[in-house]
C-alpha positions in Angstrom: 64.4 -6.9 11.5 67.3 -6.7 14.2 69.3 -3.9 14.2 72.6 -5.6 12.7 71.1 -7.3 10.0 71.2 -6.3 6.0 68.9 -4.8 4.6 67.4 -6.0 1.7 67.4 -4.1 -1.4 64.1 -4.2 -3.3 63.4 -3.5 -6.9 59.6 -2.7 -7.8 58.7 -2.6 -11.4 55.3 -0.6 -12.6 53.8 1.1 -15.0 54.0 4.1 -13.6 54.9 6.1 -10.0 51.8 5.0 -7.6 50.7 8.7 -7.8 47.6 10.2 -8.7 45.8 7.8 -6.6 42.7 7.3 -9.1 43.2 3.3 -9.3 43.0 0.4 -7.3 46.0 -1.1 -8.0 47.8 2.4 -7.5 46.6 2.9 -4.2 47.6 -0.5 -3.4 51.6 -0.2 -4.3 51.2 2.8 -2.7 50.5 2.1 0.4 52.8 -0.9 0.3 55.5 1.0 -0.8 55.3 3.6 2.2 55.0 0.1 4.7 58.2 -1.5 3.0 60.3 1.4 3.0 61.2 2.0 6.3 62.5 -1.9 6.3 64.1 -1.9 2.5 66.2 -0.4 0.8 63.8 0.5 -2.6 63.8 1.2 -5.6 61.0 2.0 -7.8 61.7 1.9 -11.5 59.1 2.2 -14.4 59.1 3.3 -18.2 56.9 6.7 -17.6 58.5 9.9 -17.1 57.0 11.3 -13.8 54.1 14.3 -14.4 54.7 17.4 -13.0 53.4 17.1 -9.5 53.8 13.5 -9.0 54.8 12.7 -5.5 56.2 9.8 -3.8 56.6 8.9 -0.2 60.2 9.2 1.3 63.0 6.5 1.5 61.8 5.1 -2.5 64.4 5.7 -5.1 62.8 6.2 -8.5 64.5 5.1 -11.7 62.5 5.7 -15.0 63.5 3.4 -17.5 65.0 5.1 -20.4 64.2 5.4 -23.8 67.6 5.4 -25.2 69.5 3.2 -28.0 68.2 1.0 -30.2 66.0 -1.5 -27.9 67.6 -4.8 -28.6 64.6 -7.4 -28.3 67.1 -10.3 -26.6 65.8 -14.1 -27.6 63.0 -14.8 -29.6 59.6 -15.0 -27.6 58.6 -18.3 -27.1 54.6 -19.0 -28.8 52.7 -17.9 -26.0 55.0 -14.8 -25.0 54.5 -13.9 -28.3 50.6 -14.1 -28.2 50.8 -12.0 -24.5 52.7 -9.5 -26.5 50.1 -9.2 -29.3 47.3 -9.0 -27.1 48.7 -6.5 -24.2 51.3 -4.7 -26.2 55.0 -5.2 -25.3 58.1 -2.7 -24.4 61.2 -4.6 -25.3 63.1 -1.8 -23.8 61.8 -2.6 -20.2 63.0 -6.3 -20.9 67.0 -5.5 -22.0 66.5 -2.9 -19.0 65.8 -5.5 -16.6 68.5 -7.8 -18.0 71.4 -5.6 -17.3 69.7 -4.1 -13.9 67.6 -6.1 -12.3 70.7 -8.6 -11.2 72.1 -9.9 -7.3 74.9 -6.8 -7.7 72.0 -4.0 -7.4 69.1 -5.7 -5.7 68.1 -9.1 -3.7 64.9 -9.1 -4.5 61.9 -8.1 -6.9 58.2 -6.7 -6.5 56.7 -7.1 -10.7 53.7 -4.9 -9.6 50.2 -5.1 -12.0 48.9 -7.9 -14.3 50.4 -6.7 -17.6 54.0 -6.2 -16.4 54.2 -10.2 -16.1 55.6 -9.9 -19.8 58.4 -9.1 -17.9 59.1 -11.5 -15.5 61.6 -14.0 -17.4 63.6 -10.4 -17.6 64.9 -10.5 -13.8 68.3 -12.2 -12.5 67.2 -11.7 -8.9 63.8 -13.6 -7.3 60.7 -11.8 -8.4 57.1 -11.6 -6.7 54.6 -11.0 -9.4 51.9 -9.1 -7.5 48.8 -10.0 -9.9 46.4 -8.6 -8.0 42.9 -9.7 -9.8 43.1 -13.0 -11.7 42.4 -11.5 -15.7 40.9 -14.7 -16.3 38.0 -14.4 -13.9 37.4 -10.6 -14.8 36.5 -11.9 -18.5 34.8 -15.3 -18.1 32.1 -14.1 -14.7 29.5 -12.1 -16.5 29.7 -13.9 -19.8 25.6 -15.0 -19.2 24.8 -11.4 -19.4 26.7 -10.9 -22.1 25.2 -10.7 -25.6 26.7 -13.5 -27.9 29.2 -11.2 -29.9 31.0 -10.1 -26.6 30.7 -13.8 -25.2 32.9 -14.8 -28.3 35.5 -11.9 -27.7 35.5 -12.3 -24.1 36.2 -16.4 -24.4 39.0 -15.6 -26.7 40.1 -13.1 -24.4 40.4 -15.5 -21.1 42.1 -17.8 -23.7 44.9 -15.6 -24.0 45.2 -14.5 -20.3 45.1 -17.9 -19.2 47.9 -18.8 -21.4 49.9 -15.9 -20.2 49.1 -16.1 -16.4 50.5 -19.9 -16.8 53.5 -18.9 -18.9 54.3 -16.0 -16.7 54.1 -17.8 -13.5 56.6 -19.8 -14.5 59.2 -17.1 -13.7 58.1 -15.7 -10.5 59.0 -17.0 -7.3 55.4 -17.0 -5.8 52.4 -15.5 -7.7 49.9 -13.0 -5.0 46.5 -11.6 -5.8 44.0 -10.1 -3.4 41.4 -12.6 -2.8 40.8 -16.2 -2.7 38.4 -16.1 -5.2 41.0 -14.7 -7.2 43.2 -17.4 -5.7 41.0 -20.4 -6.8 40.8 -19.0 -10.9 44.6 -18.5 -10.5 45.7 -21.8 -9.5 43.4 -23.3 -12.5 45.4 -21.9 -15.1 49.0 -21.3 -12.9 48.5 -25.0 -11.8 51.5 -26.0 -9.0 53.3 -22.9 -8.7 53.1 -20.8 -5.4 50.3 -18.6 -5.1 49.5 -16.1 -1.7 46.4 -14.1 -0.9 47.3 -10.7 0.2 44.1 -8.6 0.7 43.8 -4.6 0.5 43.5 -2.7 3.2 42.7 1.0 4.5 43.4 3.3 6.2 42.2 3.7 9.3 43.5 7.0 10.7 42.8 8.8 7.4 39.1 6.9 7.2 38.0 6.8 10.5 34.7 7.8 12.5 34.1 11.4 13.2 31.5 11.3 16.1 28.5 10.0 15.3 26.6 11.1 11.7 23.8 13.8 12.1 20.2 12.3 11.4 20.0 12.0 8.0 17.9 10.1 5.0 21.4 9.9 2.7 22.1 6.8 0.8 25.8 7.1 -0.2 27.2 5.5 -3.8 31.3 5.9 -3.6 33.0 4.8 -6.9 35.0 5.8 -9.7 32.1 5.8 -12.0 34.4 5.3 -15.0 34.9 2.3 -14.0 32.0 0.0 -16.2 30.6 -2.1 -13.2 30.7 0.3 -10.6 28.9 2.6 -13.1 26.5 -0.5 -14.3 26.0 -1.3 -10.8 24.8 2.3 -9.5 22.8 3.0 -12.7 20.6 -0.4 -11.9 20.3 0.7 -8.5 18.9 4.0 -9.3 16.2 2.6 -11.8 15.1 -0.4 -10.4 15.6 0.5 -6.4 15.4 4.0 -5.9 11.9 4.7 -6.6 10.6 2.6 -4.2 12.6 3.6 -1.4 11.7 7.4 -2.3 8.1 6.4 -2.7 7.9 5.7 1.1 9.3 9.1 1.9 10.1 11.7 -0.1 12.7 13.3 2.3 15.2 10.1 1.3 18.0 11.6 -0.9 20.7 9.2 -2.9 23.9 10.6 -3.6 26.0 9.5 -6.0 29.6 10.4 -5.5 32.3 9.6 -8.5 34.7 10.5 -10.9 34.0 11.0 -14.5 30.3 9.6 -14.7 29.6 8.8 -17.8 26.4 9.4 -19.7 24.0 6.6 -18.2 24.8 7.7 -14.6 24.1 11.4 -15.2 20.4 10.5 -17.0 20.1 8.0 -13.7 20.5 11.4 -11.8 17.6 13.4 -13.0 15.5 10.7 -10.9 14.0 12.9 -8.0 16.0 12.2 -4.9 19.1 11.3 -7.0 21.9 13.7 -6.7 25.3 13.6 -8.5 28.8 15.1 -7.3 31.3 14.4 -9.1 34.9 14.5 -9.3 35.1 15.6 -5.5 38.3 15.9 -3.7 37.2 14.2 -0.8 34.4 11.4 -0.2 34.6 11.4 3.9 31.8 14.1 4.1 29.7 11.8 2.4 30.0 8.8 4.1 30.2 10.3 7.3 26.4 12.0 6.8 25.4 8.8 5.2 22.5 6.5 7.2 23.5 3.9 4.8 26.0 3.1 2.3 25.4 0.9 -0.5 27.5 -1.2 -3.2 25.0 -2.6 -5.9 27.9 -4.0 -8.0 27.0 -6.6 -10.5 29.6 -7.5 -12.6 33.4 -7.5 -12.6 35.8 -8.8 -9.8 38.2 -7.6 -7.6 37.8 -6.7 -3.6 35.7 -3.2 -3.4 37.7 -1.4 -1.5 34.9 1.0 -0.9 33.4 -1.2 1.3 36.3 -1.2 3.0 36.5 2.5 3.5 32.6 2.8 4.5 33.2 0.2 7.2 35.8 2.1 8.2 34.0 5.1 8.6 31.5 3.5 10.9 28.8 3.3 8.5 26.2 0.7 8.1 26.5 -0.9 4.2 24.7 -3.3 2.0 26.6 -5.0 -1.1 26.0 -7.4 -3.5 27.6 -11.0 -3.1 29.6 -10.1 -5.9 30.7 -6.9 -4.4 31.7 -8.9 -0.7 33.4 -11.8 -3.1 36.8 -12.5 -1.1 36.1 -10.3 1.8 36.0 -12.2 5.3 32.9 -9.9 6.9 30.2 -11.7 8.3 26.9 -10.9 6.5 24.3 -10.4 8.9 26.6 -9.0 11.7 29.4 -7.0 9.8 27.2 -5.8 6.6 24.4 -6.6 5.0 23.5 -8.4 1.3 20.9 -8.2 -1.3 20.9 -9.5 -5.1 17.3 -8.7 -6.6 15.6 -5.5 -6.2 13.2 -6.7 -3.7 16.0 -8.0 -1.2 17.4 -4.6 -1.9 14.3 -2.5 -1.0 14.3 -4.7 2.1 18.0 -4.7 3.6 18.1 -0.9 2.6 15.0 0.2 4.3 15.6 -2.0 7.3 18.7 0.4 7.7 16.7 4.2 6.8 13.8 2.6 9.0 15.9 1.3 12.2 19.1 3.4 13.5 20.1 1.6 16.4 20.0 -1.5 13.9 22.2 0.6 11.8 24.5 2.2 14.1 24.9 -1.6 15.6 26.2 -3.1 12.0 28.3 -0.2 11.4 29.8 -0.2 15.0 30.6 -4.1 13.8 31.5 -3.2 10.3 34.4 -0.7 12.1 35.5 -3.6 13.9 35.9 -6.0 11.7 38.1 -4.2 9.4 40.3 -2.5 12.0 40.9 -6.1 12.4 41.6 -8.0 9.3 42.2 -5.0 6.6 44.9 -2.7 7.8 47.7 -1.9 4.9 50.4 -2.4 8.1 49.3 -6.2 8.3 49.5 -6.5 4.5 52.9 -5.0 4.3 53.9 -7.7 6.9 52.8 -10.3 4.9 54.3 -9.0 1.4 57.6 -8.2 3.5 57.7 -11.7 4.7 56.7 -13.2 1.2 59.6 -11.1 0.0 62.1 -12.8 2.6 61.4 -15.9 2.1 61.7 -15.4 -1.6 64.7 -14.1 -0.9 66.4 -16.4 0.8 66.0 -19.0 -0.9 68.0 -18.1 -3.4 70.6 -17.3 -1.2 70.5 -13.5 -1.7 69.9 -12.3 1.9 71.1 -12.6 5.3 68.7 -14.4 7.3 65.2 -12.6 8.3 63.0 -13.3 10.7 59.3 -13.2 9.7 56.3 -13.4 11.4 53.3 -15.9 10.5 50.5 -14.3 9.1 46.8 -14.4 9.3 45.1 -15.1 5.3 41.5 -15.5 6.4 40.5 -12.3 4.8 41.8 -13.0 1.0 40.3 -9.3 -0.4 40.5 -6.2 -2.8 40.4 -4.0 -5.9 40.6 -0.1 -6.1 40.4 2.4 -3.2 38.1 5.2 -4.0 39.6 7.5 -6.6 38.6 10.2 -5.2 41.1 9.5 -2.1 43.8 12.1 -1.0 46.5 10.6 1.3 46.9 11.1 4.3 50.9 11.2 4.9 52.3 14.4 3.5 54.2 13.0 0.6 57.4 14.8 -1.1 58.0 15.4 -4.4 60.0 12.7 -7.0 63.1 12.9 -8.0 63.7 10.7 -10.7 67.3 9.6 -12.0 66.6 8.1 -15.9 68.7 5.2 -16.7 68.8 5.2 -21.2 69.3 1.4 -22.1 73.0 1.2 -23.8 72.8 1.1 -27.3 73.3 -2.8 -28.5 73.8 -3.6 -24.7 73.0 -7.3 -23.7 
């Protein structure tokens, strides 16, 4: 941006402050938040009452949405509002806060941050992004063959309703973005014409990055939130119907399993011998640095697995699951390795614990490859462009120049939990705005 232009003034809507950093798609406004501020004027506004202890990163204004006067519902919801409201839940007051707020006096432009928060998107008077991140649709209709004929019914009805809503909420928004182009492809099936962008994840590479090389060790690493069903699903198989095997050909192997809040089935998968559990840590690096290899046995759900990101990042050799790669550019082969049944897993897993110049050489690539298509700075160019161009065309902005950018990657859902950031951050300072009483 040169030096004389206007700066635009950006309103973000979600759920809550991007702070703790226990989800994906906190960690993801988070980081573009602390990108987009130095080159916007922003505001953050959201219906939650900040915790004590939240923080936020400078130069973001944060207005909670108040909870004040009657909550005046505006127009009738058209059909399939209405059933998006039944099945998500609705807050009416977000809607009239939006109407008197969200308008070309305060703001030139809009960030509607999360899936859910697309209620809201006919609410606006100023251009709106909808950042969906994951298409719903996908997340409900991928694993239905594994599913058990009850949940197949519940999940079909389920991707009913979300594809109605994506379509009708779409409508509103300016351009649609999620992190992947397999997201991409489900999206434009239900969203049809309207304009959809791929903006990965990224990480960070300062905060995640190499400390010398890893002492000789036997470690397979696990990073996940382990409340999270497939990452917990995915870990638990691995333990059963993998582990053994590798530990059979040498006892001196260890698997650590490093999460938040593991749930029953991944602490019985811990009494395996080999298998050791820490959860809840305040920092994962120590583990993936000492890790010979890193792996990601997801078999269900969607999303880009950020925690491959972050292993590659720490220079560490990793195998996923197809499903766990879906949307990522890395090369398998060169970049990472794959495996879907046990036996491939046994394979690519003790290729790595067998052959450390083999795995030194994939993680040295891995590094690489991120450093060049995931960092969060080429992400917020991107969304800051997207925004521009959004803004402009509605005649909101003085002119912006914008830079083209590179959407080979298409990737990403939720960063480690477990992550601290790395930029010291300050504490909030919210300003609540009540809705008026009758106000329209």
């Amino acid at each position: 941006m040169n030096s004389g232009e206007k700066r635009l003034r950006l309103l973000v809507l979600a759920t809550q402050p991007p702070w703790p950093l226990d989800h994906g798609n906190r960690l993801r406004l988070h980081h573009l938040l602390q990108r987009l501020a130095g080159r916007m004027e922003v505001t953050l506004a959201t219906p939650h009452v900040p915790e004590q202890g939240t923080r936020l990163v400078d130069r973001v204004s944060l207005s909670v949405i108040g909870e004040s006067g009657p909550g005046a519902s505006g127009r009738a919801p058209t059909w399939s509002a209405g059933l998006a409201r039944r099945y998500f839940g609705h807050n009416a007051r977000i809607d009239e806060w939006l109407r008197l707020r969200a308008t070309p006096r305060r703001f030139d432009v809009a960030l509607c941050s999360g899936p859910v928060l697309g209620q809201h998107l006919a609410a606006f008077r100023v251009p709106v992004v909808w950042d969906l991140v994951d298409d719903l649709v996908l997340y409900s209709v991928r694993d239905l063959p594994r599913r058990p004929w009850p949940q197949r019914l519940s999940r079909l009805y389920a991707a009913a309703v979300q594809a109605v809503f994506e379509r009708d909420a779409a409508r509103h928004a300016a351009a649609t973005v999620v992190a992947s182009s397999i997201d991409a492809s489900y999206a434009r099936r239900w969203i049809g014409d309207r304009p959809i962008e791929v903006i990965s994840n990224g990480v960070d590479l300062e905060y995640f990055k190499p400390d010398g090389d890893p002492p000789p060790s036997k470690r397979v690493v696990f990073v996940g939130s382990l409340d999270f069903p497939p990452n917990a699903d995915g870990i638990t198989h691995f333990a059963r119907a993998v582990w053994p095997q590798l530990r059979a050909e040498d006892t001196q192997r260890t698997l650590q399993i490093v999460g938040r809040r593991p749930p029953d089935a991944v602490c019985e998968a811990a009494q395996a011998p080999g298998v050791e559990l820490y959860a809840d840590v305040p920092d994962v690096r120590p583990f993936l640095r000492d890790a010979q290899v890193v792996v990601s046995p997801t078999r269900s759900g969607g999303g880009v697995k950020n925690k491959v990101l972050e292993a590659c990042a720490m220079c560490r050799p990793v195998v996923a699951t197809p499903r766990a790669l879906g949307g990522l550019s890395a090369v398998v082969g060169r970049d990472v390795l794959a495996a879907s049944g046990a036996k491939q897993w046994r394979e690519q897993v003790a290729r790595l614990l067998r052959d450390p110049r083999l795995a030194g050489r994939i993680a040295r690539r891995g590094r690489r490859w991120v450093s060049r298509a995931h960092r969060w700075e080429t992400m917020a160019d991107e969304l800051y462009a997207l925004l521009c161009r959004v803004a402009r065309r509605d005649g909101t902005s003085e002119p912006v120049n914008t830079a083209t950018h590179d959407r080979k990657s298409g990737a990403a859902n939720a960063q480690s939990a477990e992550m601290p950031r790395r930029i010291a951050p300050r504490a909030v300072k919210a300003s609540v705005e009540p809705v008026p009483a009758g106000a329209e």
